[in-house]
C-alpha positions as CSV (number, residue, x, y, z in Angstrom):
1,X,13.3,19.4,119.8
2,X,9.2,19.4,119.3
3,X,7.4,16.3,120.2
4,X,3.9,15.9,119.2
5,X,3.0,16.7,122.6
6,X,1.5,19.7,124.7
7,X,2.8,22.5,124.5
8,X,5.6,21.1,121.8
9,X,3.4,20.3,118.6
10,X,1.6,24.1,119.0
11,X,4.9,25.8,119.3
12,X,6.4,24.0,116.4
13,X,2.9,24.5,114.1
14,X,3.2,28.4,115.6
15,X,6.8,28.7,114.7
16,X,6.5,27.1,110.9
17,X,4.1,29.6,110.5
18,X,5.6,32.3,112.0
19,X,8.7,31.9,110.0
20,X,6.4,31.5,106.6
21,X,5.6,35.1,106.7
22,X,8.3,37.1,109.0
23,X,12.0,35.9,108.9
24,X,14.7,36.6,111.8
25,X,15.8,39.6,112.9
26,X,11.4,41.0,112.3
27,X,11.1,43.3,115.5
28,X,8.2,41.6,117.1
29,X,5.4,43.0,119.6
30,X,4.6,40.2,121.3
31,X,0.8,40.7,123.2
32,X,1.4,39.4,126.6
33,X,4.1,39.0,129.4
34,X,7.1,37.2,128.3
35,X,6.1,33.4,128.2
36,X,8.2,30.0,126.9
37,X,7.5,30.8,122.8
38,X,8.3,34.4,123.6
39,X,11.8,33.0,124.1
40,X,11.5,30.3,121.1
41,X,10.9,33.2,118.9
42,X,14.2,35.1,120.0
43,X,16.4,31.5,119.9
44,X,15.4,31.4,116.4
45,X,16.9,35.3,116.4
46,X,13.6,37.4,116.2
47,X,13.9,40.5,117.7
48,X,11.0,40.6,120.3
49,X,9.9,42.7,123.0
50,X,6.3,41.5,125.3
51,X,4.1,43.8,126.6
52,X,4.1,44.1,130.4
53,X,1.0,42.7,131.7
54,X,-1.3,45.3,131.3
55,X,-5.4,44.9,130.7
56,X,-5.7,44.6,126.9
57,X,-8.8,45.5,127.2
58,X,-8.5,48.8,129.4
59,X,-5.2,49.5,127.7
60,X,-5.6,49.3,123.6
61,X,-2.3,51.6,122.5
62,X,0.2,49.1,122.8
63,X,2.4,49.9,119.8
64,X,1.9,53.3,119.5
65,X,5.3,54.2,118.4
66,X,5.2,51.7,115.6
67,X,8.8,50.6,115.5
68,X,7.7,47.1,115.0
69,X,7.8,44.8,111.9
70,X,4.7,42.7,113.1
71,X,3.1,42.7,116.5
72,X,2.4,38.8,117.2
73,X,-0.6,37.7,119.3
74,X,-0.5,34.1,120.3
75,X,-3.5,32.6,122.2
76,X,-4.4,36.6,123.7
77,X,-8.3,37.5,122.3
78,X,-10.1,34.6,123.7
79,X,-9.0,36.2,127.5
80,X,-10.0,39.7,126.0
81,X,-13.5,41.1,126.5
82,X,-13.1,43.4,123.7
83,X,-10.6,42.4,121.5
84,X,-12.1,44.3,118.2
85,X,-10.6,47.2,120.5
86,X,-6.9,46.2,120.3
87,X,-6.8,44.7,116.8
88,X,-8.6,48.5,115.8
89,X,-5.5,50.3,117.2
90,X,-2.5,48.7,116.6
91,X,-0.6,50.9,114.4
92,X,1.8,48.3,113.2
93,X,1.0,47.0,109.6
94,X,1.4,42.9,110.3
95,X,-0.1,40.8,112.4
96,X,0.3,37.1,113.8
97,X,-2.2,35.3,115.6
98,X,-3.6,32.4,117.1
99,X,-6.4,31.4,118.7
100,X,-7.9,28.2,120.2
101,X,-11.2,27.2,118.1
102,X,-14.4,26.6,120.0
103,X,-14.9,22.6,120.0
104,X,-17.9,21.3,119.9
105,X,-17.2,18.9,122.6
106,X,-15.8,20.8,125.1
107,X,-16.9,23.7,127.2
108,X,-14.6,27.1,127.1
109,X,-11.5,26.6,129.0
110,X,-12.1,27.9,132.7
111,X,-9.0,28.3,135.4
112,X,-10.4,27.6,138.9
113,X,-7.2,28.9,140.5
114,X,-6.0,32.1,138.1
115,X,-9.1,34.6,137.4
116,X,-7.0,36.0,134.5
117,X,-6.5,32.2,133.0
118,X,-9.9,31.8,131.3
119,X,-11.5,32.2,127.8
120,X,-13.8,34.8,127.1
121,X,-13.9,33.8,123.8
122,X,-13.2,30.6,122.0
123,X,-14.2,31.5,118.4
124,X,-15.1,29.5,115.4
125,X,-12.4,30.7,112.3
126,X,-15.5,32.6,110.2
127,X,-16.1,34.6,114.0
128,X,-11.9,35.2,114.5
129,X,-12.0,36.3,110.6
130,X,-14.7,38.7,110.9
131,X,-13.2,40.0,113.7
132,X,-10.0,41.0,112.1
133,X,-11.9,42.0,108.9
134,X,-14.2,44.5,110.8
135,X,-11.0,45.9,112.2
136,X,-9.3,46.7,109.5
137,X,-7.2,43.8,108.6
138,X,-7.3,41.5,105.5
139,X,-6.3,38.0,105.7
140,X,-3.5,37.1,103.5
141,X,-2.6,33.5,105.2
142,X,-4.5,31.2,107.6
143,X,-3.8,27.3,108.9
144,X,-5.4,25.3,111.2
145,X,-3.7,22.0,113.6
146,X,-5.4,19.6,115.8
147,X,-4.2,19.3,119.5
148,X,-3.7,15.4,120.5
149,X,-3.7,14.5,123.7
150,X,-2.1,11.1,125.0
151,X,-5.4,10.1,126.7
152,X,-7.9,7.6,126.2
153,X,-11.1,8.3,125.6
154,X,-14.2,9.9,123.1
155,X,-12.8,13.6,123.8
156,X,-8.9,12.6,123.4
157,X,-9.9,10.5,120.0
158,X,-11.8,13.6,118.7
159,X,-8.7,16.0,119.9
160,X,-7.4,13.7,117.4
161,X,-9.1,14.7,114.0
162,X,-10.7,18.2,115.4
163,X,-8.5,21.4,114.7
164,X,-7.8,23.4,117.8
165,X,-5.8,26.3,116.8
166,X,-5.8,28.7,114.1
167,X,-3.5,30.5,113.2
168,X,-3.8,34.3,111.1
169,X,-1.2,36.4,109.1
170,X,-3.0,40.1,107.9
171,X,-1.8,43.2,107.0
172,X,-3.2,46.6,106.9
């Protein structure tokens, strides 16, 4: 089913992890609009509801009726401004993110076409764990995975060997 390709090795590595720390039927908050691993997550019979779109930023409270087992966050506080904010507020008491690392060899990703499609942040793990930490979360698990491409070239071959994703379970 996963290929070692784009998005198909991250949303196997995402899953793996996901399922090392919350099995089917969690009741999962998923931070953003319903995307492809939103319905991954409910194939492999997780119980998940998205948020609807709204401004993270502007709009912190997104769980405030904490009926969740884990709100999950997957590639959403790079695009934030503030994302200390949301991570300070959410009342559930798990949490599953990832996050694309800043590379060394490549500039923050940058949408010319979709103003809401770019990186604010692209954080080294020490910055994304001190972010969580300051908020009020401690780390229980964390993994990182490389992102090949199928290119040629000095960037592709250090895609090869450089992690790209990182991936957090905390708790309150």
């Amino acid at each position: 089913m996963y290929e070692n390709t784009f998005p198909n090795k991250r949303f196997k590595r995402t899953l793996e992890f996901l399922e090392s720390v919350a099995s089917p039927p969690a009741k999962i908050l998923d931070l953003g609009v319903e995307n492809p691993f939103s319905a991954i997550m409910k194939d492999h019979n997780y119980q998940v509801e998205n948020t609807s779109g709204e401004d993270l930023d502007l709009h912190t409270n997104v769980d405030t009726a904490n009926e969740y087992d884990l709100v999950t966050a997957f590639e959403i506080f790079e695009h934030l401004i503030a994302p200390f904010n949301v991570l300070r507020e959410l009342k559930t008491k798990k949490l599953v993110a990832t996050v694309p690392l800043k590379l060394w060899f490549a500039n923050a990703y940058r949408s010319n076409t979709d103003m809401r499609d770019r990186h604010y942040h692209e954080f080294e793990d020490w910055q994304f764990d001190w972010l969580l930490e300051k908020a009020g979360w401690t780390i229980k698990k964390r993994e990182k995975w490389t992102n090949p491409v199928g290119k040629i070239g000095i960037r592709p071959l250090l895609r090869n060997v450089t992690p790209r994703y990182y991936a957090v379970y905390a708790e309150r």
